[in-house]
C-alpha positions as CSV (number, residue, x, y, z in Angstrom):
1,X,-48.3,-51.8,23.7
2,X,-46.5,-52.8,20.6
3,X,-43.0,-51.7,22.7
4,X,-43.8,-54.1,25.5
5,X,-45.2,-57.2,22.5
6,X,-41.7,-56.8,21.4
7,X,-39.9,-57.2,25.1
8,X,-41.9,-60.3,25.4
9,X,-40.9,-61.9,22.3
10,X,-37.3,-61.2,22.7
11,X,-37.5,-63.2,26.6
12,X,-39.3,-65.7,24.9
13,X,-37.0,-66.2,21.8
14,X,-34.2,-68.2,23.5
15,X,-37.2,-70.8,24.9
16,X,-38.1,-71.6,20.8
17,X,-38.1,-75.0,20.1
18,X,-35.3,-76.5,17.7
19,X,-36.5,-77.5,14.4
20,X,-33.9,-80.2,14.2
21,X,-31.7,-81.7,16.7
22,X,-28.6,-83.8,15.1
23,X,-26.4,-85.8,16.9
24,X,-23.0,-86.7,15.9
25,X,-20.9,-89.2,16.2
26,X,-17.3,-88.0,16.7
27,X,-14.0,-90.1,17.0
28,X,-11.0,-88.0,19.2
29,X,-13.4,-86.6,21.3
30,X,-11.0,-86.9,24.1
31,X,-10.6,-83.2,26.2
32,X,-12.4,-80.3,26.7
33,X,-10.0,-78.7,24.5
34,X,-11.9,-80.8,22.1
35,X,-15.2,-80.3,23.0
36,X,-14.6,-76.2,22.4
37,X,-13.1,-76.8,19.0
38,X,-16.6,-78.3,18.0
39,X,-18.6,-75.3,19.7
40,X,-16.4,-73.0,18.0
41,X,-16.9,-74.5,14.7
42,X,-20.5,-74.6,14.9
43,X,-20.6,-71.5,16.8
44,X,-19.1,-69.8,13.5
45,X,-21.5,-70.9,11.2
46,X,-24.3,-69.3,13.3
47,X,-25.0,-72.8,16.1
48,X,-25.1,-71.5,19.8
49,X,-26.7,-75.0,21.1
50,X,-23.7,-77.1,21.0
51,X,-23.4,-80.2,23.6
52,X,-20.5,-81.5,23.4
53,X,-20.4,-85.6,25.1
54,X,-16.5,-86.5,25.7
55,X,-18.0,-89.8,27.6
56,X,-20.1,-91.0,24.9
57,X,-17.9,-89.2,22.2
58,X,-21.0,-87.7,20.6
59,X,-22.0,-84.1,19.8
60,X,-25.7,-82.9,20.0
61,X,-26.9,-79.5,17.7
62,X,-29.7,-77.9,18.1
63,X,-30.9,-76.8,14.9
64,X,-33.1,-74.0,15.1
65,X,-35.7,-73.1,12.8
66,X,-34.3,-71.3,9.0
67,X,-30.9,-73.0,9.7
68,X,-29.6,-76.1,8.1
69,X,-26.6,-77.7,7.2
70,X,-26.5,-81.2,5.3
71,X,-24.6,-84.5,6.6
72,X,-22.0,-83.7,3.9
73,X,-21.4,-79.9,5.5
74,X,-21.6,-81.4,9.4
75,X,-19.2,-83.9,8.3
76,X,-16.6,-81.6,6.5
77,X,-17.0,-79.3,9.6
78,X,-15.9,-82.1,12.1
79,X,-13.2,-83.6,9.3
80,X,-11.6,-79.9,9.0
81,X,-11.8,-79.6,13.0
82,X,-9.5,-82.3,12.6
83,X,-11.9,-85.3,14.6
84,X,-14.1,-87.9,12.7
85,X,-17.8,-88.4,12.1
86,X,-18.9,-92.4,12.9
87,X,-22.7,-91.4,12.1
88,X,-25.4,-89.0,12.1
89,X,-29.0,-89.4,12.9
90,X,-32.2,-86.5,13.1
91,X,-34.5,-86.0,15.0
């Protein structure tokens, strides 16, 4: 029983609801070179719900539960993948 509680809750786990989601506004947003260069920064501190927006030059992260980053940290992530942050709101 406790094998199959387990199967169930690993299904489940990628359906969990985002503690946070942030969204960024990002100047030189331009190709989808760009948009991957966001994911992959996010994506190696630990983010794999990155939206990338080249339209509205904005970048969505889901934050999930246990996992933070400030403004300061978003902001030095997007200034050192070489693009830069017009705002940030929470929701």
């Amino acid at each position: 029983m406790k094998k199959y509680m387990m199967i169930i809750a690993l299904l489940l786990m990628p359906f969990a609801a985002s503690a946070e989601i942030v969204t960024i506004g990002v100047n030189g947003l331009v190709c989808s070179f760009c948009a991957t260069a966001i994911e992959k920064t996010f994506a190696q501190k630990g983010f794999d719900k990155v939206n990338v927006n080249l339209d509205e030059k904005f970048v969505t992260l889901d934050v999930p539960e246990g996992k933070a980053m400030t403004d300061k940290e978003i902001t030095a992530a997007i200034n050192d993948a070489g693009y830069e942050v017009t705002d940030i709101t929470r929701k």
